[in-house]
N, C-alpha and C positions, 0 to 999 in steps of 0.2 A: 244834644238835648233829647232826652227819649220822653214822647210826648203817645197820644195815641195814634198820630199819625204814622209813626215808628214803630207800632205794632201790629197797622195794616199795612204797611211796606213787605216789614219781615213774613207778615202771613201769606203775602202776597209770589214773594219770592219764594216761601215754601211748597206752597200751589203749584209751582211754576215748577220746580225740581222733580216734584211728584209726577206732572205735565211728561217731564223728559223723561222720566225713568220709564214711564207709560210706553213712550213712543219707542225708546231703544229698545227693551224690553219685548216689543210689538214685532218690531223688523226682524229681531235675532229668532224668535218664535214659530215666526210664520216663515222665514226662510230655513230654521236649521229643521221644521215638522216633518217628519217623512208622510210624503201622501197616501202611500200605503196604511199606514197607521191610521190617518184620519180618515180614510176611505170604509176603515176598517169599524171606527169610532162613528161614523155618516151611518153606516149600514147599524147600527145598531140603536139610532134613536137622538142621536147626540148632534141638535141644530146647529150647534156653535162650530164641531166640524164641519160639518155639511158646508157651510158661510166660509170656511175657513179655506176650503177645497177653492171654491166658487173665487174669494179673491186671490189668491194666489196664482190663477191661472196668467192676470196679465201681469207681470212680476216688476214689471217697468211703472206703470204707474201706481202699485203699491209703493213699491221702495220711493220713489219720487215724493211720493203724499206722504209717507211717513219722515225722510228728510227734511220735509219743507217746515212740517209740524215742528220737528225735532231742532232744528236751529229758528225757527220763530221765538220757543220758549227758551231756549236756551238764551239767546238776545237780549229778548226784553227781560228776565232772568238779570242777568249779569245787567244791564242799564240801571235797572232797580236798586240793584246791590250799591253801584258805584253813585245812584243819586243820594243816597239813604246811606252811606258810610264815610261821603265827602261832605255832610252837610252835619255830620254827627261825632269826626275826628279831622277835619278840615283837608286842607292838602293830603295828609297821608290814606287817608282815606280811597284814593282810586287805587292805589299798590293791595292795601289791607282788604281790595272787594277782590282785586284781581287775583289774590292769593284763597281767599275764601270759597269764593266763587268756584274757582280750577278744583280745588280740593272736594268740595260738595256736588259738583259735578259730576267729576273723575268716579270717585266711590260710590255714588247713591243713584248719578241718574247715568251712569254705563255700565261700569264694570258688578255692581253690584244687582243691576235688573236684569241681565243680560248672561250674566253668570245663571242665573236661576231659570233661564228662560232655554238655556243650552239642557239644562238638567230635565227641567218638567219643559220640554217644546211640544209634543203634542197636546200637552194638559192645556197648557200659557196659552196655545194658539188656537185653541178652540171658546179659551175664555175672552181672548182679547177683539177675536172675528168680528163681533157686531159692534162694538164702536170703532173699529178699526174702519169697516167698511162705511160707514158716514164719514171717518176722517178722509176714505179714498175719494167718494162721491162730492163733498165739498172741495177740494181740494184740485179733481181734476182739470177744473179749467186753468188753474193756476201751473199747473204741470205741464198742460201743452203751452201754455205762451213760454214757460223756462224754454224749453225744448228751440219753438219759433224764435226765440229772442237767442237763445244759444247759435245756433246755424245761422243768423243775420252776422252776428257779431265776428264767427269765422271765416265767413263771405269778405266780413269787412277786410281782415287780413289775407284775403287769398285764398283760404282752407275751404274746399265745396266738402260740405257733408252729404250723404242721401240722406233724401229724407226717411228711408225707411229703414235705415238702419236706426236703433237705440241710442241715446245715446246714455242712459243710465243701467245699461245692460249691463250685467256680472259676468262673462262671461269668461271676458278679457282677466278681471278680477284672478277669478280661477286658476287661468293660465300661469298668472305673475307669481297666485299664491305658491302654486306647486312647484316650479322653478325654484323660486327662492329656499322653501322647506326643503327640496331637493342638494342646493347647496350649500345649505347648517347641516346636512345630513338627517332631515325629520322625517323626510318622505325619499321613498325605498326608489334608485330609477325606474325597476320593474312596475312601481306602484302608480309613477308619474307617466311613463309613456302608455299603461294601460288607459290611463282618464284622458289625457290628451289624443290617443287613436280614438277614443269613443267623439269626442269634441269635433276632432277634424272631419268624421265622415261626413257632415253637409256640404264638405268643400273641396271632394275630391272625387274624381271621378271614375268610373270602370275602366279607363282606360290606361288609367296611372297603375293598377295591380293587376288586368290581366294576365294570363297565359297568352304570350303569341302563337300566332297560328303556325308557326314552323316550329315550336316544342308541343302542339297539340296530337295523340296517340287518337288515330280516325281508323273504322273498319270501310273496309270497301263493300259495297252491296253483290259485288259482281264471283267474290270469292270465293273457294271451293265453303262448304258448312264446316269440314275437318278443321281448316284450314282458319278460321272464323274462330270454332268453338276454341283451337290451340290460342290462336291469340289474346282471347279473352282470360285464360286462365293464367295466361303465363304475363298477363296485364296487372300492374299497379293500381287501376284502377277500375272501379265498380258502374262507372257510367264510360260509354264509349261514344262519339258521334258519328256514325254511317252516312257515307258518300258514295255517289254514283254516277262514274264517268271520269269527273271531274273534283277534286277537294276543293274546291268553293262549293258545290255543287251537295250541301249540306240534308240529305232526305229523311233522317230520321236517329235518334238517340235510342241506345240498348242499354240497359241495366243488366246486369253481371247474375242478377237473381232470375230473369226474366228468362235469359239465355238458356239457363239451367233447367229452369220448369220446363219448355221446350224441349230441349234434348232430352231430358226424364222421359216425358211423353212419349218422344218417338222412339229410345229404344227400350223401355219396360214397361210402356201402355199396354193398352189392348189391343191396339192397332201397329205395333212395334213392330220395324222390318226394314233391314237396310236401304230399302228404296225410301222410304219416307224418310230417310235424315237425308240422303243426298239430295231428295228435290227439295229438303228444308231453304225455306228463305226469310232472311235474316229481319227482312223488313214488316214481317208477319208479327214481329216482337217487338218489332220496332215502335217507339213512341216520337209522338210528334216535338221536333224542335223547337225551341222555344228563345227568342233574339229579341236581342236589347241593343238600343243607340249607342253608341263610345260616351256620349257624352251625360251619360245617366249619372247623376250623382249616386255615392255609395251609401248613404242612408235610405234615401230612395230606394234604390235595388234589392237592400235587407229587408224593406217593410215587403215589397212585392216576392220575394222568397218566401218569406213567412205566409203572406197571402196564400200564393199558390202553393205550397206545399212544395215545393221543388227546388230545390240545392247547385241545379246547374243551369247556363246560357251560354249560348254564343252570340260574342258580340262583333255587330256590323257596322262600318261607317256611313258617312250619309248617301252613299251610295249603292247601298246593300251589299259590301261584300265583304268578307268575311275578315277580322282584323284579330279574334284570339277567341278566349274562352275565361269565364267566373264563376264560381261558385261560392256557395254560402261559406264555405271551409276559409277561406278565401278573404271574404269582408270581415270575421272573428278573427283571424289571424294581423285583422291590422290595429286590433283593440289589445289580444290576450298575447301576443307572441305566435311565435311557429309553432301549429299544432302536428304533432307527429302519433302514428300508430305503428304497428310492428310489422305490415305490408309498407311502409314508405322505406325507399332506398334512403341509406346514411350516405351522406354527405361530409363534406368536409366541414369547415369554419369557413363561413364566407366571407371571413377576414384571415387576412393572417400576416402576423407580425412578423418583418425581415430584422434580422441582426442589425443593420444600418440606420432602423429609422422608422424604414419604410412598411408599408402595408402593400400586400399582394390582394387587389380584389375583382373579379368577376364582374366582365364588359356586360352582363346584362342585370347583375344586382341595381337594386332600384337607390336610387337617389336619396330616397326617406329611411329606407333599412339603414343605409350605410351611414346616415345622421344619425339616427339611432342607436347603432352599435359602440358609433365613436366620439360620440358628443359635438359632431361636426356641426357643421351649419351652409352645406355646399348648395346651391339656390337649384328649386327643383320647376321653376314656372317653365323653362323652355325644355326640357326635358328628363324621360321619366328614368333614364337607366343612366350610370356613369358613364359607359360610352358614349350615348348620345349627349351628353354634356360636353366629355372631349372634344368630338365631331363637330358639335355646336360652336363651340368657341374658335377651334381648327380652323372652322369654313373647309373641309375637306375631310376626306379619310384617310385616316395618318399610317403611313407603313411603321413597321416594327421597330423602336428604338428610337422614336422621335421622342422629345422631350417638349412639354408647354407648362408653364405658369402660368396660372388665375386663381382668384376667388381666394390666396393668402394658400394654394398647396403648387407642388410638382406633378405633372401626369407622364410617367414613363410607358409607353406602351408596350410591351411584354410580348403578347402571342396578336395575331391578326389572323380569321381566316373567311377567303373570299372578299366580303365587302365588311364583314363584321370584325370589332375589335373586342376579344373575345377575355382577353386580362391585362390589368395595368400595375402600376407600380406606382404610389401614391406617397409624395410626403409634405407630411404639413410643414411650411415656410415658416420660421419663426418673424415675427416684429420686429 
């Protein structure tokens, strides 16, 4: 019977759609905004960016406030429906809301807000800011008890969360999305392992991509200047670390430029004359070094790069002594790929495919490259190079031509020298 009661039901439910399209509409807005843009929008007079900037910073209890909003209405939504179309076509009535409902849903309060809101996102999200931000402020306390009541409930089964982990964090989101687009083929690998090396930098540390200090190129302090000046030229690289006595014994870093200006001076100054380049000393040019913990995370390191202005460190363990070397080239390289210029010596592939099967790869290539290259998934927690993986698992150093299986491959050891296993022969096991 359509009464007027059945007119404030329907209005009610209308409200209510309206409600959810607000909220989807809100989430997709303020997450797809680019800050720059509304930064851009802030700087120019525009309060509802400004607000907009402001919540989005804790992104956890946005999206949380906005969820909660978002299936509130949607709920009592669809209740409404199903009291108001069972009391108006009897039994059939819960089937005829839950068909209605999905459908008026689906189109008007997701895909149709939410579409529009990807299109115009910095416009949507500077209009939506100020009531959005009352739906955070109210809504907060309700979002932490989910959160407390979330982690009681995993406790209850055994699962300890921290508590300082999110746990409505996108993060993880991300990850799953870009794998997946990866394996429809939507997202390019090059395009997926550049956003995942940007992700992972909080969780890895200088130790995992160093230079070791036995592939590190040091001048000695003690050298003839000829003898200096030749190495540095005939050097790959433009920064050197100078030692005295001792290579632990780290006194000072030279730039390639610096070098140069020096020698200019002493032989076509004013003052130019073969005795002044031989009592030239190296350490005059020398800049002060500059060392960082192993255990520094690589985001970290990038921001204090960019801080100080400077591109290179040597790094120490807790003991101060000396364990490799980082540079800014270095941290990019694990976002963009290997970056190469026309002084880097060419290399080979640091894979390379045998007729059999197998993969020939390089006992100090790193554990993450080599996932990388090969879509592997070889476990990198105990250690950072495929050697030390072998070694690891071995419990020993394996001479030439031993054979071990783990982790679903074969490990042939190929070349060994001294105490190093220097290439192997790799093949993945089938299931």
């Amino acid at each position: 019977m359509i009464d007027a009661g059945f007119w404030i039901s329907a209005s009610a439910i209308l409200f209510l759609i309206v409600l959810s399209a607000f909220f989807s509409g809100s989430e997709t807005a303020l997450t797809a905004a680019s800050r720059g843009k509304l930064r851009s929008l802030s700087s120019r007079g525009r309060a509802g960016a400004e607000l907009a900037l402001k919540i989005t910073e804790d992104s956890e209890r946005l999206i949380g406030s906005v969820l909660l909003g978002n299936n509130l209405v949607n709920i009592l939504a669809t209740s409404l429906a199903t009291a108001l179309l069972s009391r108006t076509f009897g039994e059939s009535g819960v089937l005829l809301a839950t068909l209605v409902m999905t459908l008026l849903i689906l189109i008007f309060a997701e895909v149709l807000p939410k579409t529009y809101a990807i299109t115009n996102s910095e416009k949507a999200a500077s209009f939506v800011a100020r009531p959005i931000s009352v739906v955070v402020a109210v809504f907060a306390p309700f979002v932490s008890a989910v959160r407390v009541l979330v982690r009681v409930v995993l406790r209850v089964f055994g699962v300890k969360a921290n508590p300082d982990d999110p746990i409505l964090a996108v993060r993880e989101e991300i990850v799953g999305t870009l794998q997946i687009g990866h394996s429809e083929g939507v997202v390019e690998k090059d395009d997926r392992d550049r956003v995942l090396g940007a992700l992972d930098l909080s969780d890895r540390t200088v130790e995992e991509i160093m230079l070791h200090r036995s592939e590190i190129e040091m001048i000695d302090a003690d050298a003839e200047p000829d003898a200096i000046l030749s190495q540095c030229l005939q050097s790959h690289y433009t920064r050197l670390p100078v030692f005295k006595n001792d290579p632990e014994n780290i006194v000072g870093l030279v730039h390639a430029k610096d070098l140069l200006r020096a020698m200019d001076k002493l032989t076509r100054g004013p003052e130019a004359s073969a005795d002044a380049v031989k009592k030239f000393d190296i350490l005059e040019v020398a800049k002060q070094p500059y060392f960082v913990p192993d255990t520094t995370p690589l985001n970290h390191q990038m921001r204090q790069f960019m801080r100080g202005r400077t591109h290179f460190a040597l790094v120490v363990d807790e003991y101060g002594a000396l364990r490799g070397l980082i540079t800014l080239e270095d941290i990019l390289e694990e976002i963009v790929g290997e970056i190469t210029d026309e002084f880097d010596v060419t290399t080979e592939l640091p894979v390379e495919e045998t007729g059999d099967g197998g993969f020939i790869v390089d006992g100090a290539m790193t554990i993450r490259d080599l996932n990388r290259a090969q879509e592997w998934n070889l476990p990198d927690e105990v250690a950072n190079t495929v050697a030390g993986l072998v070694i690891h698992e071995a419990r020993t150093i394996p001479t030439e031509g031993q054979v071990f299986s783990f982790h679903g491959f074969r490990f042939e050891v190929v070349n060994r020298k001294e105490n190093r296993v220097t290439r192997l022969k790799i093949f993945p096991q089938s299931n």
